[in-house]
Jmol script that loads the backbone (N, CA, C; Angstrom):
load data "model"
ATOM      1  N   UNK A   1      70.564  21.753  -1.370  1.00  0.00           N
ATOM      2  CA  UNK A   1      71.577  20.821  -0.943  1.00  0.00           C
ATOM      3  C   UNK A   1      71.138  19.412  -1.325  1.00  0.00           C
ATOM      4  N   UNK A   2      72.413  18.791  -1.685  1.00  0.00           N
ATOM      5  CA  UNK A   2      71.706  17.084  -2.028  1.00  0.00           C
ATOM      6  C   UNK A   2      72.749  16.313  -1.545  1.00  0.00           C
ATOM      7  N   UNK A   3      72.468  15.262  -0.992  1.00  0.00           N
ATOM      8  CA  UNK A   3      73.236  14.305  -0.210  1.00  0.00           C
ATOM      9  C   UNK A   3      73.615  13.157  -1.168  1.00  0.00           C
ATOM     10  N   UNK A   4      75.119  12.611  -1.366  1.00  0.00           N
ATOM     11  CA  UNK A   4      75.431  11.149  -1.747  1.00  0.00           C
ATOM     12  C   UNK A   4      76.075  10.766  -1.228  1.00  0.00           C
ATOM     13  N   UNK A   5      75.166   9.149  -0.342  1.00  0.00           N
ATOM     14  CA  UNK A   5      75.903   7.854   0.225  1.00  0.00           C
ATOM     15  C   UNK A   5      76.476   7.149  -0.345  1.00  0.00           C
ATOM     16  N   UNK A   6      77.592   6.537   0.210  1.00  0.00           N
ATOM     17  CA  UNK A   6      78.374   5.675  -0.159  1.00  0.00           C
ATOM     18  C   UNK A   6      77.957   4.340   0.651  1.00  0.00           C
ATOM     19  N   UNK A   7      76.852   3.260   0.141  1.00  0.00           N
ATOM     20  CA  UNK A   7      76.315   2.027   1.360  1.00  0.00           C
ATOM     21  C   UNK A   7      77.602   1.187   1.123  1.00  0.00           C
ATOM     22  N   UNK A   8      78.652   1.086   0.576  1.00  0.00           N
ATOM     23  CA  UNK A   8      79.619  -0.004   0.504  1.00  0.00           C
ATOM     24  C   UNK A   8      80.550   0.534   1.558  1.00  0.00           C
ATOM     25  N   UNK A   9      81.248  -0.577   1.937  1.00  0.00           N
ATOM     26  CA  UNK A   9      82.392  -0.586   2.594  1.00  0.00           C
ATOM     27  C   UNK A   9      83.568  -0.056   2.187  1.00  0.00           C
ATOM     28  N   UNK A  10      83.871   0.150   0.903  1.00  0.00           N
ATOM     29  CA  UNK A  10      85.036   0.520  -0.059  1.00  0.00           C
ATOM     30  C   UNK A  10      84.805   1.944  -0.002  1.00  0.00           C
ATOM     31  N   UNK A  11      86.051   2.496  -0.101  1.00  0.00           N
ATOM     32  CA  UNK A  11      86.076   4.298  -0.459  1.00  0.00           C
ATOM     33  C   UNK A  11      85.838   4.143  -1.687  1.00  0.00           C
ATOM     34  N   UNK A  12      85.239   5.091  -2.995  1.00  0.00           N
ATOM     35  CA  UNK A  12      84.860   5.684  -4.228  1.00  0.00           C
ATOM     36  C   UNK A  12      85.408   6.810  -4.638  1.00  0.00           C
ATOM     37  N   UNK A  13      86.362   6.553  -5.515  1.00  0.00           N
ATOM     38  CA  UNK A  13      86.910   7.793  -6.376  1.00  0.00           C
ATOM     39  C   UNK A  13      85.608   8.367  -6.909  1.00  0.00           C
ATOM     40  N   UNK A  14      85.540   9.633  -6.731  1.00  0.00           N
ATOM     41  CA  UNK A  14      84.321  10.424  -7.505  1.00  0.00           C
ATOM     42  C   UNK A  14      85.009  11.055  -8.888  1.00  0.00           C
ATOM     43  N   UNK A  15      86.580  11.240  -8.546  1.00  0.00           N
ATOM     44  CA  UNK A  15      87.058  12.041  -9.734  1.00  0.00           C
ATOM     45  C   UNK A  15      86.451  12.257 -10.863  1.00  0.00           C
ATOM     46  N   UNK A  16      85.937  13.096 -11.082  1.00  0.00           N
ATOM     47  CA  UNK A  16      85.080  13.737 -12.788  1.00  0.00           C
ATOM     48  C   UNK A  16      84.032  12.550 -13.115  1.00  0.00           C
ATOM     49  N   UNK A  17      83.488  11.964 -11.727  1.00  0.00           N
ATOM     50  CA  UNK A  17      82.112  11.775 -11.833  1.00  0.00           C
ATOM     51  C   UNK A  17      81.150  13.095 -12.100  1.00  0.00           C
ATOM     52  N   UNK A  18      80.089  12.907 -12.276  1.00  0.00           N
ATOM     53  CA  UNK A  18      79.154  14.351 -12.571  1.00  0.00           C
ATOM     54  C   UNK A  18      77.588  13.738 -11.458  1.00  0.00           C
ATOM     55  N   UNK A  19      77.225  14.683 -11.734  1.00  0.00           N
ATOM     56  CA  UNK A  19      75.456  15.082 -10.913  1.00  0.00           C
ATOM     57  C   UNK A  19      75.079  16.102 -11.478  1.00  0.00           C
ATOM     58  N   UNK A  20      73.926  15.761 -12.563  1.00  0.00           N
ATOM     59  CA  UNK A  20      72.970  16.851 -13.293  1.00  0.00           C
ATOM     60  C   UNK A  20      71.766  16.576 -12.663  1.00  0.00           C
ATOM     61  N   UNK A  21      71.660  18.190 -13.209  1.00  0.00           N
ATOM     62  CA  UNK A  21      69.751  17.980 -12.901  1.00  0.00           C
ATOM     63  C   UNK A  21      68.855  18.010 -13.895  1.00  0.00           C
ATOM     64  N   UNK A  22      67.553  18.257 -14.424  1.00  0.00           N
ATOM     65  CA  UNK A  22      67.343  18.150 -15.407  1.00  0.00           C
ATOM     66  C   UNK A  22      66.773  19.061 -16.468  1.00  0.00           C
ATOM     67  N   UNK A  23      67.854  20.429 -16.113  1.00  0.00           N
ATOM     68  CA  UNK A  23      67.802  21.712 -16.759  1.00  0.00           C
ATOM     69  C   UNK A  23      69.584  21.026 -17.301  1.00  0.00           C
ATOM     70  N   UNK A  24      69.669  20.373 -17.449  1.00  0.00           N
ATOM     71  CA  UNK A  24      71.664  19.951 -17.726  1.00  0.00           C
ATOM     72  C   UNK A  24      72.500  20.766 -16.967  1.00  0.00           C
ATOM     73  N   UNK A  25      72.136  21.415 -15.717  1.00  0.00           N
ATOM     74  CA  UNK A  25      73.618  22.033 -15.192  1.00  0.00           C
ATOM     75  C   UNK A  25      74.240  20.876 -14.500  1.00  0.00           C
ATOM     76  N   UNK A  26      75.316  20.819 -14.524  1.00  0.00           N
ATOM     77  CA  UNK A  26      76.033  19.437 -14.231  1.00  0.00           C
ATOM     78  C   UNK A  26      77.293  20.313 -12.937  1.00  0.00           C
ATOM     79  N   UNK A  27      77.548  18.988 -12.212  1.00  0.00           N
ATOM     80  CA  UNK A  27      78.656  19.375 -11.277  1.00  0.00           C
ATOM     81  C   UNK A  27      79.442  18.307 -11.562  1.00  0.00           C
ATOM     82  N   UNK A  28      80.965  18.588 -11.409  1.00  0.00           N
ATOM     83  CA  UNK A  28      82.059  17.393 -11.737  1.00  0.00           C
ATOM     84  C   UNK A  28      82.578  17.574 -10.523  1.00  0.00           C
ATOM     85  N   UNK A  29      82.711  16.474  -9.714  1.00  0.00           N
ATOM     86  CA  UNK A  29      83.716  16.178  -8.858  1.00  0.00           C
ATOM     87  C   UNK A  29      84.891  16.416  -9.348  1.00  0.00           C
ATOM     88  N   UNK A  30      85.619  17.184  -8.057  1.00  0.00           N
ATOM     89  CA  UNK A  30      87.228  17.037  -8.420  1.00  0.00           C
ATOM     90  C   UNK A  30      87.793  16.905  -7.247  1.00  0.00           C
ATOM     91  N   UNK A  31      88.668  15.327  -7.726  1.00  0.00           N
ATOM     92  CA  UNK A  31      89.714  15.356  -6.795  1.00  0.00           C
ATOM     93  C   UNK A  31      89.180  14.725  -5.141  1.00  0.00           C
ATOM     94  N   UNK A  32      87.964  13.795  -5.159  1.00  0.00           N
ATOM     95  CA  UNK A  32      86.993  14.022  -4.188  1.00  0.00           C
ATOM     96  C   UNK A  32      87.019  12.169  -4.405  1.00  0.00           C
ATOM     97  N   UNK A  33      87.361  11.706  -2.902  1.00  0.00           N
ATOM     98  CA  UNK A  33      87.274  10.074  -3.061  1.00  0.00           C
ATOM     99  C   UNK A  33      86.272  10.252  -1.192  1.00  0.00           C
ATOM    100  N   UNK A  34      84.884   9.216  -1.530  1.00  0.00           N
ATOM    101  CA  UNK A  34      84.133   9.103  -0.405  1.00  0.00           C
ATOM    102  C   UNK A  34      84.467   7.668   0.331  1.00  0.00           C
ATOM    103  N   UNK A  35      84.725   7.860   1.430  1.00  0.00           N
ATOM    104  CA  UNK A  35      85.034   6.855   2.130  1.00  0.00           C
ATOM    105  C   UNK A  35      83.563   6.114   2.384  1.00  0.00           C
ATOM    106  N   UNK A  36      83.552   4.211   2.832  1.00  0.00           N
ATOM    107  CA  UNK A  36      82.531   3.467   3.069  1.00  0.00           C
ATOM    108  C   UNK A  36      82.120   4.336   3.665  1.00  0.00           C
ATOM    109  N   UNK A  37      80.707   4.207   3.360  1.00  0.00           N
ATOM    110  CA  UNK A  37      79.304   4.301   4.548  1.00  0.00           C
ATOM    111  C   UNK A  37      79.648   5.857   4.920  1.00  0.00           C
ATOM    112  N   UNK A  38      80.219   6.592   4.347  1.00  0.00           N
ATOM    113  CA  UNK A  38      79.977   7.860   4.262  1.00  0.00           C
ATOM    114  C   UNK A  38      79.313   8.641   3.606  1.00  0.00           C
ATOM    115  N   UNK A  39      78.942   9.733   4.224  1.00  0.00           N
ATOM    116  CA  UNK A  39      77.874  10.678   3.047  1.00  0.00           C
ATOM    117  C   UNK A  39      78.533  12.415   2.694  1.00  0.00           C
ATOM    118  N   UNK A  40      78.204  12.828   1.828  1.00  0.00           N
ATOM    119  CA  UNK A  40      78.816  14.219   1.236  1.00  0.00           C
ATOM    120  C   UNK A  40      77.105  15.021   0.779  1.00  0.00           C
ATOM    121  N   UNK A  41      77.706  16.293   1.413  1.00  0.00           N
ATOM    122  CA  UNK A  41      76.499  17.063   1.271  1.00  0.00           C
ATOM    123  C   UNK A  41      76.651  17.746  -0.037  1.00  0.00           C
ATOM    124  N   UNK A  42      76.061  17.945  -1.066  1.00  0.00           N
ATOM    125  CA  UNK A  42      76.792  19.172  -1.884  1.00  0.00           C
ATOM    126  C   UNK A  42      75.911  20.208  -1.730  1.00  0.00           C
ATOM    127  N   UNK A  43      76.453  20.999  -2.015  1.00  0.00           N
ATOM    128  CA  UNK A  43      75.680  22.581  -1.683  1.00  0.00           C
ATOM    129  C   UNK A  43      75.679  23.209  -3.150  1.00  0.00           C
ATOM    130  N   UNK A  44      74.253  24.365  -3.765  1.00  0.00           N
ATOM    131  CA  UNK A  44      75.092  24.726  -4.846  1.00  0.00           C
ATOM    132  C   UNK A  44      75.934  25.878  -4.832  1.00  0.00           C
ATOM    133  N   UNK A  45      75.404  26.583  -3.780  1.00  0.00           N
ATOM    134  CA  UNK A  45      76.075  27.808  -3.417  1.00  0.00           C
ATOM    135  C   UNK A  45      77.806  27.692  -3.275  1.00  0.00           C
ATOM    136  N   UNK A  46      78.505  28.731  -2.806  1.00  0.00           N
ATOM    137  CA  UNK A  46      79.815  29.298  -2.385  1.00  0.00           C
ATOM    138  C   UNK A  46      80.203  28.781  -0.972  1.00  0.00           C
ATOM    139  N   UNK A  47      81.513  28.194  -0.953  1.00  0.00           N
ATOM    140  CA  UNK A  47      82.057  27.706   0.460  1.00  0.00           C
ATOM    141  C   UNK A  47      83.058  27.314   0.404  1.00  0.00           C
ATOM    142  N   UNK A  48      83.205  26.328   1.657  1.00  0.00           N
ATOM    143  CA  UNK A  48      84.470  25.679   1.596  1.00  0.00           C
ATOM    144  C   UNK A  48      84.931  24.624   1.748  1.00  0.00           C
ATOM    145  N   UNK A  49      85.276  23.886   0.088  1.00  0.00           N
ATOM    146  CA  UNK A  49      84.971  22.152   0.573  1.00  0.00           C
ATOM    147  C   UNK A  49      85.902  21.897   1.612  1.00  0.00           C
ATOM    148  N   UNK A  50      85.166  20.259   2.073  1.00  0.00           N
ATOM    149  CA  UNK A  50      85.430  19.807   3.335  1.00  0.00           C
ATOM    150  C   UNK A  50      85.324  18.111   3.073  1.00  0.00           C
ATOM    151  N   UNK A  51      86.223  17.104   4.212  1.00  0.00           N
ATOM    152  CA  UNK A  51      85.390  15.792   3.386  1.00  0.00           C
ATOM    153  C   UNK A  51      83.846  15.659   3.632  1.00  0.00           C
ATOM    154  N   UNK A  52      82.975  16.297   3.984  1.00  0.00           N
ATOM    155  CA  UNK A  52      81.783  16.332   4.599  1.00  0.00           C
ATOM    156  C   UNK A  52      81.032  16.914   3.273  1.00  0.00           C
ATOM    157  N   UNK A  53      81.137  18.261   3.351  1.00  0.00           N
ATOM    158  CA  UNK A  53      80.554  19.236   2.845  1.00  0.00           C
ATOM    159  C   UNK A  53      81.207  19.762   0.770  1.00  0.00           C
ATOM    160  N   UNK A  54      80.661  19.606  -0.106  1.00  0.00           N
ATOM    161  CA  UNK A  54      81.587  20.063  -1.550  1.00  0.00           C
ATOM    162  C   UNK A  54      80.268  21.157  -1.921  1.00  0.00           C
ATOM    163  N   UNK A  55      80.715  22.141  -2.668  1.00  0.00           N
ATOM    164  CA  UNK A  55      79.882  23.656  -2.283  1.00  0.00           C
ATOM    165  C   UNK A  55      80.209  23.974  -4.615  1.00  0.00           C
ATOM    166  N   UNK A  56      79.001  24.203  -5.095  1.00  0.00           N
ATOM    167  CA  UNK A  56      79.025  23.918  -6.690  1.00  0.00           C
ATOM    168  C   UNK A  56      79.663  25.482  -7.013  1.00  0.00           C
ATOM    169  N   UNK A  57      79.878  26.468  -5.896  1.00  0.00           N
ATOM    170  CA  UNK A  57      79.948  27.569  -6.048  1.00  0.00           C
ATOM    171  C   UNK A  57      79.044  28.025  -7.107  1.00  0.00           C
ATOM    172  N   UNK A  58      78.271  27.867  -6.943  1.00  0.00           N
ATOM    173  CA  UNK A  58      76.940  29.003  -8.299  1.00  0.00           C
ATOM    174  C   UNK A  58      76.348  30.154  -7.444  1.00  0.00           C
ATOM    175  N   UNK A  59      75.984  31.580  -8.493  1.00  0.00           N
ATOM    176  CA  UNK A  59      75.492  32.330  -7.968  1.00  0.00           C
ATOM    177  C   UNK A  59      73.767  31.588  -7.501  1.00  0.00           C
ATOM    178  N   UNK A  60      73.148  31.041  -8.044  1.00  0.00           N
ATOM    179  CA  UNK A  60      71.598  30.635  -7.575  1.00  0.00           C
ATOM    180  C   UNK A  60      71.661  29.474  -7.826  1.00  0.00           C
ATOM    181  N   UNK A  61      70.459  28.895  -7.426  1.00  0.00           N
ATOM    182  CA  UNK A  61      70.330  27.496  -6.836  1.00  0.00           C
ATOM    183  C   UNK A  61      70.036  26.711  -7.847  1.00  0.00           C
ATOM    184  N   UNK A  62      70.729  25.261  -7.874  1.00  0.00           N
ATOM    185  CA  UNK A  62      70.265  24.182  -8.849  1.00  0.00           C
ATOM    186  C   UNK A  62      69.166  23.720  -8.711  1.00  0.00           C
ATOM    187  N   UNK A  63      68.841  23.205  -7.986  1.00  0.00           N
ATOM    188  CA  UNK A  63      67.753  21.974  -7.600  1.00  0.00           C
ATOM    189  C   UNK A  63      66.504  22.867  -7.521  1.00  0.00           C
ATOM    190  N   UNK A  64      65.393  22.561  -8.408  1.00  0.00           N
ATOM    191  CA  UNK A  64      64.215  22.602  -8.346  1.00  0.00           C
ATOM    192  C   UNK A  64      63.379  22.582  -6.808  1.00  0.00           C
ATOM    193  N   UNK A  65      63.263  23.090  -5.960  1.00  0.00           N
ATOM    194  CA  UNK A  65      62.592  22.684  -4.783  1.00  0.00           C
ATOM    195  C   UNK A  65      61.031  22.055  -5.264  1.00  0.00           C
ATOM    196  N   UNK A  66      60.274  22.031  -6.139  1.00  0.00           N
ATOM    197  CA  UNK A  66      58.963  21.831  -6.632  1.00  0.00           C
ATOM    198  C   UNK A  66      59.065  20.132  -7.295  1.00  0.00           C
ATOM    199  N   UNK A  67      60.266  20.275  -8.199  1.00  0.00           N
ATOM    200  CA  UNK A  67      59.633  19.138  -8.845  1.00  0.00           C
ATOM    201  C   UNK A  67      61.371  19.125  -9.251  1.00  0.00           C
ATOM    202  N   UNK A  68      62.717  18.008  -9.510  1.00  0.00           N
ATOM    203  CA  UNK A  68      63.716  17.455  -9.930  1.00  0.00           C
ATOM    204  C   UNK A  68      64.593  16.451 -10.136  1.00  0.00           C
ATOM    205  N   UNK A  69      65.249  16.211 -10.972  1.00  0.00           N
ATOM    206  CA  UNK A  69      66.139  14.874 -10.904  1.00  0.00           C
ATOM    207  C   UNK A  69      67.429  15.149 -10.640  1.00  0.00           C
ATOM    208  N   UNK A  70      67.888  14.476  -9.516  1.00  0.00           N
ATOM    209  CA  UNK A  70      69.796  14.526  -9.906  1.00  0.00           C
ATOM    210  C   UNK A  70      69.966  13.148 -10.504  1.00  0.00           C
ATOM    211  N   UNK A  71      70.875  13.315 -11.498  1.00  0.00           N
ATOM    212  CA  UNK A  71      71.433  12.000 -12.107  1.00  0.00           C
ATOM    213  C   UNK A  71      72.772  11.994 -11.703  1.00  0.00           C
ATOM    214  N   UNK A  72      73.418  10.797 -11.159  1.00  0.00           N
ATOM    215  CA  UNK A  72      75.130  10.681 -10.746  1.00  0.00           C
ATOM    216  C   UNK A  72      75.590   9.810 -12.322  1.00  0.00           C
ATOM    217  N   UNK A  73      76.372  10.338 -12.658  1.00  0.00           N
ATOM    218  CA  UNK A  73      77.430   9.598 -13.539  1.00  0.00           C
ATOM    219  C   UNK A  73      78.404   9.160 -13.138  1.00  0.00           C
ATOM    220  N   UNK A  74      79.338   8.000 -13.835  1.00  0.00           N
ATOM    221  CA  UNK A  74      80.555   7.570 -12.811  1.00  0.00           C
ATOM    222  C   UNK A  74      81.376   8.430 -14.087  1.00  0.00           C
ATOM    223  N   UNK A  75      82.923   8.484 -13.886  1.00  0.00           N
ATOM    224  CA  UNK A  75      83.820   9.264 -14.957  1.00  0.00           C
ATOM    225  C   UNK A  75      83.621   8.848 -16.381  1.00  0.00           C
ATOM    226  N   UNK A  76      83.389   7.679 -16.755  1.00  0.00           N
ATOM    227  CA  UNK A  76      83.301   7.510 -18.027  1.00  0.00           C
ATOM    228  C   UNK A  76      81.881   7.329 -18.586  1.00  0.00           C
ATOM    229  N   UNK A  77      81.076   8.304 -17.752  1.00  0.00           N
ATOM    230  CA  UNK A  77      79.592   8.749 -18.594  1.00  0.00           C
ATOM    231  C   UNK A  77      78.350   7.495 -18.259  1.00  0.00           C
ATOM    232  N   UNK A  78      78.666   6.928 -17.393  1.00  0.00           N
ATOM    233  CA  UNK A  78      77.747   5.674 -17.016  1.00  0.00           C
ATOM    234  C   UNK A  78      76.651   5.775 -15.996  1.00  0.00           C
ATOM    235  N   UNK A  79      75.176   5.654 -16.159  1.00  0.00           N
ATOM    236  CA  UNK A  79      74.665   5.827 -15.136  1.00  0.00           C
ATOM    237  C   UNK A  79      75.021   5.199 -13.547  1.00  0.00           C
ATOM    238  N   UNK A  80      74.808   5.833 -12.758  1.00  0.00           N
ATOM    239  CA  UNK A  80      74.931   4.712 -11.749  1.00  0.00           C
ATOM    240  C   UNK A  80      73.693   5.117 -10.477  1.00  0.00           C
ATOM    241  N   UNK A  81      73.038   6.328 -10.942  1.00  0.00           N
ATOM    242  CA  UNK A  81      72.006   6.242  -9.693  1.00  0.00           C
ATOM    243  C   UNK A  81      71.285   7.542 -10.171  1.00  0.00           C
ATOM    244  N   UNK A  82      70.048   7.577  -9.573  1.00  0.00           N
ATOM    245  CA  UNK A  82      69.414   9.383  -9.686  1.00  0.00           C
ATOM    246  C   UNK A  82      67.878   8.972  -8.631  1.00  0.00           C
ATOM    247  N   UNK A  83      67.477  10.954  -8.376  1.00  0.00           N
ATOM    248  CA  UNK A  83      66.779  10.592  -7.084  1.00  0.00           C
ATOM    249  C   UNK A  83      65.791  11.953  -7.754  1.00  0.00           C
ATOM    250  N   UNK A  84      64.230  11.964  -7.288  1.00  0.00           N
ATOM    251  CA  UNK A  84      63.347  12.059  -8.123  1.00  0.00           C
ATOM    252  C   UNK A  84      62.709  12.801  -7.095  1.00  0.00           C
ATOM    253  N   UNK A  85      62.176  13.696  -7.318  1.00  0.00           N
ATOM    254  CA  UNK A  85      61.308  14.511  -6.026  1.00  0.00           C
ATOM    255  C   UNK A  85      60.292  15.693  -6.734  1.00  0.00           C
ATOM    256  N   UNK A  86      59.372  15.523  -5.363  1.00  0.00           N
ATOM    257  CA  UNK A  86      58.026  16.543  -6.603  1.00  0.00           C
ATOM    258  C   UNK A  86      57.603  15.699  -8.005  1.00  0.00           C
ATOM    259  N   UNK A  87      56.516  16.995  -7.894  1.00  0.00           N
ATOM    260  CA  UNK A  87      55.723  16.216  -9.229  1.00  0.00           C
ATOM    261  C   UNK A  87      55.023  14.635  -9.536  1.00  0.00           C
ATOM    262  N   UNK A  88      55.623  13.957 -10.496  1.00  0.00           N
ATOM    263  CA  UNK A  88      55.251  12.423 -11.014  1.00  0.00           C
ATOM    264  C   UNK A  88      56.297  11.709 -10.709  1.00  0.00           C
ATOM    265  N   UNK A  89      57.136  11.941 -10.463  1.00  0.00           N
ATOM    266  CA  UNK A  89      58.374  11.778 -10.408  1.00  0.00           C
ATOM    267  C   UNK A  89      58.605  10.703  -9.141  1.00  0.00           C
ATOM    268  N   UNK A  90      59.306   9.104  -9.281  1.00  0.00           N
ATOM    269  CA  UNK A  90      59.493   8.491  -8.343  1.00  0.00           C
ATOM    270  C   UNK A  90      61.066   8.229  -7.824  1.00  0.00           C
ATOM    271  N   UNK A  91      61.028   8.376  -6.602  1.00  0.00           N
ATOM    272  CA  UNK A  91      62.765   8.957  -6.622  1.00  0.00           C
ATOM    273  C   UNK A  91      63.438   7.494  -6.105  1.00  0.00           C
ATOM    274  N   UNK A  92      64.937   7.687  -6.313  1.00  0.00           N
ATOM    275  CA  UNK A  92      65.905   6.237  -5.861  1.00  0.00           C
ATOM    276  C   UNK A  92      65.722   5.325  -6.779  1.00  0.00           C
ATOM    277  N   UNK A  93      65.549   6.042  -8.159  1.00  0.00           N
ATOM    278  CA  UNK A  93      65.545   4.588  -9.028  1.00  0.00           C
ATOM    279  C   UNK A  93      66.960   4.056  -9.605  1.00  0.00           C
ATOM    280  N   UNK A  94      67.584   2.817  -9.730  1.00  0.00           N
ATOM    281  CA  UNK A  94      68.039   2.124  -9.968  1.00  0.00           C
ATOM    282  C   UNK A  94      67.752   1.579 -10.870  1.00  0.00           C
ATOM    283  N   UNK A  95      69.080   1.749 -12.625  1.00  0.00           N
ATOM    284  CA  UNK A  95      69.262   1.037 -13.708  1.00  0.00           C
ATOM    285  C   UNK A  95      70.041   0.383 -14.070  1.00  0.00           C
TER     286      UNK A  95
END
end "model"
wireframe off; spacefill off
backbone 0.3
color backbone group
């Protein structure tokens, strides 16, 4: 499971934003706007989205528990954030 905050006051269209990891499986938002100062869990497994909860439906798991990156893209392919865990790896960096 991986969590994205929203620290602004403004809601965020996610529409066909993405979140890869760094094997390239990618997830596209659809249809998914986060309200201020709210947070969304994603899951990669099977469920049932919620405004809380968005579920990647995959049979097995994305995220590396040992060592991974999620990268967020905004819709038109732009970085805008990624979070770093395990390994060498320093997470919450900002470009």
């Amino acid at each position: 499971m991986g969590e994205l905050t929203n620290t602004t006051r403004r809601a965020v269209n996610l529409d066909c934003w993405t979140l890869k990891d760094e094997d390239g499986r990618t997830y596209t938002f659809n249809h998914y706007r986060l309200d201020g100062r709210a947070t969304v869990r994603i899951y990669t497994g099977r469920g049932r989205d919620t405004d809380t909860d968005l579920y990647q439906d995959r049979r097995h798991y994305v995220w590396d528990n040992r060592s991974d990156t999620a990268t967020l893209r905004n819709d038109r392919g732009r970085f805008i954030d990624d979070e770093s865990w395990g390994g060498c790896h320093r997470g919450g960096n900002r470009h």
